[in-house]
C-alpha positions as CSV (number, residue, x, y, z in Angstrom):
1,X,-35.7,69.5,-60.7
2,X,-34.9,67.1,-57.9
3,X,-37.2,66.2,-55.0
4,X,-37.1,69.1,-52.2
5,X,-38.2,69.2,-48.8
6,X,-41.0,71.9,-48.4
7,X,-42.0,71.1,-44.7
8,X,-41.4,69.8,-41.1
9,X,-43.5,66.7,-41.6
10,X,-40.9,64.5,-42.3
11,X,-39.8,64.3,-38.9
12,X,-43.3,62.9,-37.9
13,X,-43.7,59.3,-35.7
14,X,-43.6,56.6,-38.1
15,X,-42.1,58.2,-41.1
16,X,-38.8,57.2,-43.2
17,X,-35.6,58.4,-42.1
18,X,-34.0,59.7,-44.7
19,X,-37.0,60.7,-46.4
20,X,-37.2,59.5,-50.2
21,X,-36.4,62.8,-51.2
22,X,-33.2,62.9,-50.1
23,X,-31.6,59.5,-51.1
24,X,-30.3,60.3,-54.4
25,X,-28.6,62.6,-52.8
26,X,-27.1,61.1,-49.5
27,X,-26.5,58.2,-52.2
28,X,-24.0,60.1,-54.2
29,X,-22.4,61.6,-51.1
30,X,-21.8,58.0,-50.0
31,X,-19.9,57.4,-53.3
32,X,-17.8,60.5,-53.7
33,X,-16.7,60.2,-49.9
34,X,-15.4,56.1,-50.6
35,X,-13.9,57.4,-54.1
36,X,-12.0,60.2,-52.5
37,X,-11.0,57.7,-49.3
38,X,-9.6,55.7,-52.6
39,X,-12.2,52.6,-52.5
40,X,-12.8,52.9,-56.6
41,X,-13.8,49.3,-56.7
42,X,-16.5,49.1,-54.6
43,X,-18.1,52.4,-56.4
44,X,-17.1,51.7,-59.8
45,X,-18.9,47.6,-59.4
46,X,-21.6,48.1,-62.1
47,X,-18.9,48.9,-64.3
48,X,-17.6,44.8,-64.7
49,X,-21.3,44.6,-66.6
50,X,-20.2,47.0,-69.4
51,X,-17.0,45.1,-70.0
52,X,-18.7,41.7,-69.5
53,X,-20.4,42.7,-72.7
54,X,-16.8,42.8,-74.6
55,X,-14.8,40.6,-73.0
56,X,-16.4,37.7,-71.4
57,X,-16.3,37.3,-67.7
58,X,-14.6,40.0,-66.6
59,X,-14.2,39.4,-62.7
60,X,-11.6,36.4,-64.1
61,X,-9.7,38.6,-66.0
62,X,-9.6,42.1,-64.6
63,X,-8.5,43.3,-61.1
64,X,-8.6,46.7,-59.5
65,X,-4.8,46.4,-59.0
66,X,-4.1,49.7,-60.4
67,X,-6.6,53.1,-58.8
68,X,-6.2,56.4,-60.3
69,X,-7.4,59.0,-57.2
70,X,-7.8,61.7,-60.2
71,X,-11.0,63.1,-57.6
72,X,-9.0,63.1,-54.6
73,X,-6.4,65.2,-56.2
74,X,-9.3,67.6,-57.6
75,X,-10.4,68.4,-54.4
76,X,-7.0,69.0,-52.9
77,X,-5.9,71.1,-55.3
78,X,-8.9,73.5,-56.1
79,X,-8.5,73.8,-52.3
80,X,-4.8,74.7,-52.6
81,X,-5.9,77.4,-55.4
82,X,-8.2,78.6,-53.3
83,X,-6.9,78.9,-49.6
84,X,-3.3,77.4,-50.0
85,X,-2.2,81.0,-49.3
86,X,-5.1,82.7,-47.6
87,X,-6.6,85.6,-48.3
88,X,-5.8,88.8,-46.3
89,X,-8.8,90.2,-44.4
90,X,-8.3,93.6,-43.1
91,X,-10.5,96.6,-42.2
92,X,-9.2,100.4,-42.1
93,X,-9.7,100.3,-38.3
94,X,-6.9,99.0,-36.1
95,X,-8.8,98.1,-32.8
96,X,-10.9,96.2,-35.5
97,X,-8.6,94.3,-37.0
98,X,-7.3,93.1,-34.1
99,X,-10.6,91.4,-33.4
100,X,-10.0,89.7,-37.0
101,X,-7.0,88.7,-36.3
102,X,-7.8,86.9,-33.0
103,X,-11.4,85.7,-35.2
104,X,-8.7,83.9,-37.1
105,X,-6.4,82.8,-34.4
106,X,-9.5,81.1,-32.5
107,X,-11.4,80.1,-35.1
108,X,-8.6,78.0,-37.1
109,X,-10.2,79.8,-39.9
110,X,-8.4,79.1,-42.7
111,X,-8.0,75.2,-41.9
112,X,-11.7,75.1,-41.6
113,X,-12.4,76.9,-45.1
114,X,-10.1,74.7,-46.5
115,X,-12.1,71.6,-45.0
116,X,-14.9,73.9,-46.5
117,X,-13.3,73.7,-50.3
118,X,-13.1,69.9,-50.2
119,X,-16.8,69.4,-49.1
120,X,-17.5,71.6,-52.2
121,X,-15.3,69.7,-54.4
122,X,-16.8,66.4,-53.6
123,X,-20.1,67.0,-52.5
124,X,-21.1,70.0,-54.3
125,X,-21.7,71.9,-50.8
126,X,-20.6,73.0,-47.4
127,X,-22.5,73.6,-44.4
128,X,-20.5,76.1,-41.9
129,X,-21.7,77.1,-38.6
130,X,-20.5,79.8,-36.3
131,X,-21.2,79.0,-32.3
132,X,-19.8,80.0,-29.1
133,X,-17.7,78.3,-26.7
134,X,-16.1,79.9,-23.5
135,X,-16.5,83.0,-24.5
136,X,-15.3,82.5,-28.3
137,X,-15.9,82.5,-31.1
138,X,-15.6,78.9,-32.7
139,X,-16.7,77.7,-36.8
140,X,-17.6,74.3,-37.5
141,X,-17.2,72.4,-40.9
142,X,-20.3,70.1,-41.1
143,X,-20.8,67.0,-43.4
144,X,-24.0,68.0,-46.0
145,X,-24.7,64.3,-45.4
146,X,-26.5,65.4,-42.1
147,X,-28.1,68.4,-43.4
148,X,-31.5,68.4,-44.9
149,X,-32.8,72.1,-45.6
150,X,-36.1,72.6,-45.7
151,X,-37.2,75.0,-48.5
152,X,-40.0,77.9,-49.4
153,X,-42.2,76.0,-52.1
154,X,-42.1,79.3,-54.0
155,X,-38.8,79.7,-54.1
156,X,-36.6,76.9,-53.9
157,X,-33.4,79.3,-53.6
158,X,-34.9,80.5,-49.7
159,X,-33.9,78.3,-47.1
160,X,-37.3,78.0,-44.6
161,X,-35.3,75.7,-41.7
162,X,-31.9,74.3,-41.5
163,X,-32.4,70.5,-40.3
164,X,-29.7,68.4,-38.9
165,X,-30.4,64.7,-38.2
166,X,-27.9,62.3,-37.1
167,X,-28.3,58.4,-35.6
168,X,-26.3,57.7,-32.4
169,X,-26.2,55.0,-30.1
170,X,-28.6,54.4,-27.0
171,X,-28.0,50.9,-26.2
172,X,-25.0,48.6,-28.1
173,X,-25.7,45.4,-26.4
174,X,-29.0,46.2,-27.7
175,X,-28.6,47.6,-30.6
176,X,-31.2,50.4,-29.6
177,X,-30.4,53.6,-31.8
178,X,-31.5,57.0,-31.4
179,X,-32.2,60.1,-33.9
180,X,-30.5,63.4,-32.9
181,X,-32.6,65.9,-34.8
182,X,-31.3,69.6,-34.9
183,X,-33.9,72.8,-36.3
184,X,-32.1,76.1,-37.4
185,X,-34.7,78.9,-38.9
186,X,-33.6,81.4,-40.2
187,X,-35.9,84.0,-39.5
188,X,-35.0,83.1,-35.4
189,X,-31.3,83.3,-35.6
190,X,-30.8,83.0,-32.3
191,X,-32.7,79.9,-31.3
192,X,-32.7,76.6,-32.0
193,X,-34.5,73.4,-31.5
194,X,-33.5,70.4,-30.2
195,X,-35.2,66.5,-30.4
196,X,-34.6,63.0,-29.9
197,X,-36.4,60.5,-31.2
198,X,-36.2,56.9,-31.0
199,X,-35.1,54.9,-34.1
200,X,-34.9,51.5,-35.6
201,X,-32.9,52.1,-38.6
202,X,-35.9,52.7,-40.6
203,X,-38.4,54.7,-39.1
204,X,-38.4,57.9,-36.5
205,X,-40.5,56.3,-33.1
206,X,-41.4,57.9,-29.9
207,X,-40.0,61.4,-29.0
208,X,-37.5,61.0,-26.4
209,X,-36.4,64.4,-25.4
210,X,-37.3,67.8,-26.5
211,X,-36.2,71.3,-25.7
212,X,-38.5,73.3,-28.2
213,X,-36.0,76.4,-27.7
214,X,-32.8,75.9,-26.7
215,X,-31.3,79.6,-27.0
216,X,-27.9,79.4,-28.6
217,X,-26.5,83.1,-28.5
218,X,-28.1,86.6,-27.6
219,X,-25.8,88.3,-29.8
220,X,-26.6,86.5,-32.8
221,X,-28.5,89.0,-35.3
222,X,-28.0,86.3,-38.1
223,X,-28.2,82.8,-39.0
224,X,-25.4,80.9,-37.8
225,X,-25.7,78.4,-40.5
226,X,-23.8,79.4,-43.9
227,X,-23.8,77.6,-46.9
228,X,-22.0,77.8,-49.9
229,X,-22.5,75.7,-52.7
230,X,-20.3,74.7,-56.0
231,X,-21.9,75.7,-59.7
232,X,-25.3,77.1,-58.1
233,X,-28.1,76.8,-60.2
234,X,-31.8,78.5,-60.4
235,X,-33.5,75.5,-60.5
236,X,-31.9,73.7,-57.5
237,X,-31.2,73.9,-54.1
238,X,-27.8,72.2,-53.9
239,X,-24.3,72.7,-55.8
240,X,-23.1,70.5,-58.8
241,X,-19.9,68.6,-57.1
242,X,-16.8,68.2,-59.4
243,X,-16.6,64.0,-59.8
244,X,-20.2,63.4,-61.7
245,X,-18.5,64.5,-64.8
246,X,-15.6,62.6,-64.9
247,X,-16.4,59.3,-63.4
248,X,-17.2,57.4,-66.7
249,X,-13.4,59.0,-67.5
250,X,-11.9,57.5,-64.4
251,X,-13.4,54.4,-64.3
252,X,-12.8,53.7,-68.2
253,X,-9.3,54.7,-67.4
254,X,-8.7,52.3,-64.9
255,X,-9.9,49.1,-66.1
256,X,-8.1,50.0,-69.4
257,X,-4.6,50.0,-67.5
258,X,-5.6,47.1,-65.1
259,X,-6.6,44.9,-68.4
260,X,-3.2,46.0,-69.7
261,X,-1.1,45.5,-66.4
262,X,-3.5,42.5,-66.6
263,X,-2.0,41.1,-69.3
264,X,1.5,42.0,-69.3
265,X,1.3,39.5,-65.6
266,X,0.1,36.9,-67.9
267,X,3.0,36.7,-70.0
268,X,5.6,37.9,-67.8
269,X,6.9,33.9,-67.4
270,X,8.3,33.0,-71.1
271,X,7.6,29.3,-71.8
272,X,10.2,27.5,-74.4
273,X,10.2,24.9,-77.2
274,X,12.8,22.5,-78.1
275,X,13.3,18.6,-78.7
276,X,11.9,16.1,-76.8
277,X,15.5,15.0,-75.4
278,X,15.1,17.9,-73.2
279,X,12.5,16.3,-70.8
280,X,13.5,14.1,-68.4
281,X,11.3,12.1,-66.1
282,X,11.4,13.3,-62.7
283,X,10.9,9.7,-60.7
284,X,9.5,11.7,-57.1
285,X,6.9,14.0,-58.6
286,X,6.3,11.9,-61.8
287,X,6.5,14.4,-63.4
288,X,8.2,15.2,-67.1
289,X,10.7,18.5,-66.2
290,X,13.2,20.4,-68.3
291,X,17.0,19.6,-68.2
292,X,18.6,23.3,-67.8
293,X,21.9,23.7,-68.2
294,X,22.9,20.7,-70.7
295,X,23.2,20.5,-74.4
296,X,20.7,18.9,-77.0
297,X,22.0,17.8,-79.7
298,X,19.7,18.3,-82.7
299,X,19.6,15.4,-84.8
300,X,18.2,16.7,-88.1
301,X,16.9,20.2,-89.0
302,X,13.7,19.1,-88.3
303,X,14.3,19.3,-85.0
304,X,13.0,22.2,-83.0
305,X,15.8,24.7,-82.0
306,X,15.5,25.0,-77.8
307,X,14.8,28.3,-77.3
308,X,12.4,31.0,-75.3
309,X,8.8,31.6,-76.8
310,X,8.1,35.9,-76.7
311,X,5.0,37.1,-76.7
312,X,4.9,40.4,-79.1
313,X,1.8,42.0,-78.3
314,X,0.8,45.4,-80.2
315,X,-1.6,47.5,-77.7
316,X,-0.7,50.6,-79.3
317,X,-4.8,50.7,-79.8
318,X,-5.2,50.4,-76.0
319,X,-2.6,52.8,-75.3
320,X,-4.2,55.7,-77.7
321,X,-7.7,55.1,-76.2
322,X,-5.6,56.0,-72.6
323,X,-3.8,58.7,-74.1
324,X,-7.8,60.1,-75.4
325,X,-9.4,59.6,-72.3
326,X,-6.3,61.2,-70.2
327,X,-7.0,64.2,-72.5
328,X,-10.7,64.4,-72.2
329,X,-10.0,64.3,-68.4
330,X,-7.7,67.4,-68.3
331,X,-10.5,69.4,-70.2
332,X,-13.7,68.4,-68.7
333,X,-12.0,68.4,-65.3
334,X,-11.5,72.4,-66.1
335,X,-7.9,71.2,-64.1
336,X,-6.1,71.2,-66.8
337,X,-2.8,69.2,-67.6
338,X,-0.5,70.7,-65.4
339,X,-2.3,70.6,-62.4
340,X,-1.6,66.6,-62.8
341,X,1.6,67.0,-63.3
342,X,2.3,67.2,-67.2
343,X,4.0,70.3,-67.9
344,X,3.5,69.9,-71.8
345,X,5.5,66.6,-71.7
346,X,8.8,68.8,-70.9
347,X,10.1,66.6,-68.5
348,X,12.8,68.2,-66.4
349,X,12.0,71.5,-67.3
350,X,10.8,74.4,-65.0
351,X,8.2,76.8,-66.6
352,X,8.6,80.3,-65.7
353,X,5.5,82.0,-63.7
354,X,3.6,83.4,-66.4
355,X,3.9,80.2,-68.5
356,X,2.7,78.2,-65.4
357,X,-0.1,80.8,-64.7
358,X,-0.9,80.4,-68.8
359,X,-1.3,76.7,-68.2
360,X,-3.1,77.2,-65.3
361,X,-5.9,79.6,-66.6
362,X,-8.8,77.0,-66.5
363,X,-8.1,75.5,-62.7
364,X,-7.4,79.3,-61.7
365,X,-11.0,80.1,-63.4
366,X,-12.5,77.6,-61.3
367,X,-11.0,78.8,-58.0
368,X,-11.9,82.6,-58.8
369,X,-15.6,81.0,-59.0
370,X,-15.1,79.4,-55.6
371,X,-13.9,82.4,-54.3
372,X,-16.4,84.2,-55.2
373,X,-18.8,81.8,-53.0
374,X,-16.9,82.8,-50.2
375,X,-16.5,86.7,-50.3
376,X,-19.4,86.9,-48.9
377,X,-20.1,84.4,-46.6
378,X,-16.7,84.9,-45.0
379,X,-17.3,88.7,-44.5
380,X,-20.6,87.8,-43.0
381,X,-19.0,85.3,-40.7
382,X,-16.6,87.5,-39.2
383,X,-19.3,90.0,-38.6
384,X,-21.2,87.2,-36.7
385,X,-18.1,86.3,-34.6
386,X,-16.5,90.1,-33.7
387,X,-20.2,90.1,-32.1
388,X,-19.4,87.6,-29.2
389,X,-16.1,89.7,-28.7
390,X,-18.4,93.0,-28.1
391,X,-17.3,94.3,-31.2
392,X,-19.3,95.2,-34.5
393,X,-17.8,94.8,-38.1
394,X,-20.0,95.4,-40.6
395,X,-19.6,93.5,-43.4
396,X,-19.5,96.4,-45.9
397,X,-16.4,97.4,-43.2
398,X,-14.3,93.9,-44.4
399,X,-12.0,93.8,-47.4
400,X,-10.7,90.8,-48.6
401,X,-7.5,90.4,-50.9
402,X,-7.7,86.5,-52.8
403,X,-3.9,84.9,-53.6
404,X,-4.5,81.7,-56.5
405,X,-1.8,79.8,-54.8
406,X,0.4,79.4,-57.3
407,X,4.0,80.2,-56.4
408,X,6.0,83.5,-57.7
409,X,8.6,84.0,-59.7
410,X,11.2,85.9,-58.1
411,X,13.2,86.8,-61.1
412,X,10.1,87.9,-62.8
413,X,9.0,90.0,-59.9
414,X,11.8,91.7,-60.5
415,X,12.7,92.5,-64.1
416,X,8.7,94.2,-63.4
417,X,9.9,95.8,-60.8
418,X,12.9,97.3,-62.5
419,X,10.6,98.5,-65.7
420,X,8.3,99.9,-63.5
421,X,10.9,101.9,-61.7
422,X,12.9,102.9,-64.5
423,X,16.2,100.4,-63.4
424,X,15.7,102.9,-59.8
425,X,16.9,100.0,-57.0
426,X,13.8,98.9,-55.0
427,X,15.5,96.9,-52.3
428,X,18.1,97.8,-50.1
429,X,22.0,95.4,-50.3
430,X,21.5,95.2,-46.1
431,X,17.7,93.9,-46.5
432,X,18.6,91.8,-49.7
433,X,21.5,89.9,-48.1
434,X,19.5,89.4,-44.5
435,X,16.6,87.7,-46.6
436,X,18.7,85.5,-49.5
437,X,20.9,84.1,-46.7
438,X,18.1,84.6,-43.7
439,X,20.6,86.2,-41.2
440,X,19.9,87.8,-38.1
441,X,20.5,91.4,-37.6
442,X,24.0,91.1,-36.1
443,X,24.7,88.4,-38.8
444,X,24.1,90.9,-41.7
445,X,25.9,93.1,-39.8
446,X,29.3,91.7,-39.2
447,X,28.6,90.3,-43.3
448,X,28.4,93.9,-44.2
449,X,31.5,95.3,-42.4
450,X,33.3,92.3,-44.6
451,X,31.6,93.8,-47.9
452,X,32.7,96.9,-47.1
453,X,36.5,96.1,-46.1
454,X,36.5,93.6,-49.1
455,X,35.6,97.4,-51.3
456,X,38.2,99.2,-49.6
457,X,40.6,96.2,-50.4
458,X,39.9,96.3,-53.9
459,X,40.1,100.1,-54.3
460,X,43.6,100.8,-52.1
461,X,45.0,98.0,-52.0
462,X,47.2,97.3,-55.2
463,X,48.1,101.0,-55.1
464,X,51.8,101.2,-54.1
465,X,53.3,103.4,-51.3
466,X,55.6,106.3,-52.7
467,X,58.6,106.8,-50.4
468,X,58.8,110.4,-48.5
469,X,61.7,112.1,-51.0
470,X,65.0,112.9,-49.1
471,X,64.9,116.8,-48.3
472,X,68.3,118.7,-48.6
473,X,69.0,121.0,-46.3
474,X,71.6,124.5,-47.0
475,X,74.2,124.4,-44.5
């Protein structure tokens, strides 16, 4: 189990900020944040030991020219699984949902949970906090990398005070720093305390400021603070983020290309052989240089023929171990090939929606697990905000309806459809033409009255027009 915080005293005069507890932790933050901002090489450093090992020096003979962001597109696209098309929140009462709706509009909800996802993704958690601001309701994403919770020593899993501790500047010319320190208990949801300490870097000093309750919002019946964590465990605190597993892959994987790309520089200049009549001396740079462009006469088969030297390098060994590791990737990633961008190796072909959906049942897995983090939480949260618009949802009130994200398949939609109903038309010709050609209403009208004239055309007009017959009258 890793180290915990189990108390307040860490915030004492003199003590180490951040505490030793925590810097495994901020550590791997620090790392998952540069390799998802694509700096690979300075994370992946320890890495030139390993091959130093194999190959000799390896700083003179492999670069970081080529970075594979496999994490960053992780994160993006569990978060596109996950909120890419949001979820529909409604409740059965319309006065209600109305509140929702404008909990949405003011919140930027769905922009923030998507935030939310990537915090998860690379971090392993996500700290979200519901406040007020002129009268509404607003939700903040905040970096874990500030938040150290403080936990019951009995039960790890019960969160005893929210702490968030940030340095800021006092003095630049001075270089005189200061501590913001933030305390959220949960048991007080509507307070909250507020410090400032001085700081050196290293150690919390003097208190600068305090306002020991700083009340936050009457209405608030809960704790503003929600966090939702990736792969919870019992025996931890804090989520499992999705680039631990995978790293050794990634990194292997890149300095196998760059050796190869590497290489392939090396010898991308052929050299040639030939006689020696194809030197001449080169009387400014005193140099011996070759004569392109004449003819050398070969004097005797002994000669050497001129001609280019080709390097023929087999790295089909190289190229397998790639091929492995790409593989090993996909699985352990729970992403799966396609979410990469390897449809089965069909290039140029489109799959259908339930063979994309087949593909896709691992990454979807994943995101149904995320989601399930959220139902909750995001039921609780609007609860919390209707409050400060003098309105209470319950949480058992909310429903929520998850989309995976991927996109549908209109033509399978329908051939369901037309089972389902027995081949019964489910769509109107006046709606169907003002959506495939997205016309306005007067549009689909006037395109209508040319259907219809077009029918009448076809049915009357290649039917010829009999004569009236001449009508003989007796004199």
């Amino acid at each position: 189990m890793s180290k915990i915080l189990t108390d307040l005293s860490f915030l004492e005069k003199g003590k180490p900020f951040p505490p030793a507890a925590e810097f495994d932790r901020l550590e791997r933050y620090k790392n998952n944040r540069l390799l998802f901002e694509d700096e690979h090489a300075e994370v992946y450093k320890e890495q030139f030991k390993r091959i130093e090992r194999v190959i000799g020096n390896f700083n003179d003979i492999v670069s970081y020219g080529v970075v594979f962001n496999y994490q960053k597109l992780m994160s993006l696209k569990i978060a596109d699984f996950v909120f890419g098309t949001p979820p529909d929140i409604t409740v059965s009462d319309d006065k209600k949902q109305a509140v929702i709706e404008k909990i949405i509009f003011d919140t930027d909800f769905f922009n923030k949970l998507y935030m939310s996802v990537i915090d998860i993704s690379r971090y392993g958690d996500s700290i979200l906090q519901v406040s007020e601001k002129n009268n509404k309701a607003r939700l903040d994403v905040t970096s874990p990398q500030y938040w150290f919770p403080v936990v019951n020593n009995d039960n790890i899993k019960e969160f005893m005070y929210h702490v968030f501790a940030w340095k800021y500047i006092i003095d630049s010319e001075k270089k005189k720093y200061g501590l913001a320190v933030q305390i959220h208990k949960p048991d007080e949801p509507n307070v909250c305390e507020i410090h400032r300490y001085e700081y050196n870097g290293r150690n919390i000093g003097n208190e600068i400021s305090v306002t020991p309750k700083e009340q936050i919002e009457k209405t608030f019946s809960v704790c503003p603070i929600f966090t939702i964590s990736n792969t919870p465990t019992s025996d931890s605190c804090f989520g499992i983020d999705d680039y631990a597993s995978v790293d050794s892959i990634i990194s292997e994987l890149i300095i196998r290309v760059s050796q190869v790309c590497k290489v392939l520089d090396k010898f991308s200049s052929p050299s040639m052989s030939g006689p020696q009549s194809a030197m001449q001396f080169n009387q400014q740079s005193g140099q011996w240089e070759l004569r392109m462009g004449d003819f050398f006469a070969r004097t005797s088969s002994d000669d050497p023929e001129p001609k280019m030297i080709t390097w023929d390098a087999n790295m089909e060994a190289n190229f397998k171990v790639i091929e492995l590791l790409t593989n090993q990737l996909y699985t352990i990633s729970e992403m799966g090939s396609a979410v990469f961008g390897d449809l089965s190796h069909s290039t140029g072909t489109v799959a259908s929606g339930t063979a994309l959906r087949r593909l896709m049942i691992s990454p979807l897995a994943k995101a149904r697990r995320i989601s399930r983090q959220y139902d909750t939480t995001i039921k609780n949260i609007i609860s919390l905000c209707a409050k400060i618009y003098g309105e209470n949802i319950e949480p058992t009130e909310i429903s929520i309806k998850w989309h995976d994200g991927l996109p549908s398949d209109p033509k399978e939609e329908a051939e369901i459809m037309n089972i389902r109903t027995g081949s019964k038309a489910t769509l109107s010709r006046y709606t169907a033409i003002r959506r495939m050609d997205n016309l306005s209403d007067s549009d689909t009208d006037a395109e209508m009255k040319l259907i219809e004239a077009d029918e009448i055309n076809d049915t009357f007009g290649n039917v010829p027009v009999n004569e009236p017959e001449s009508v003989v009258v007796d004199e």
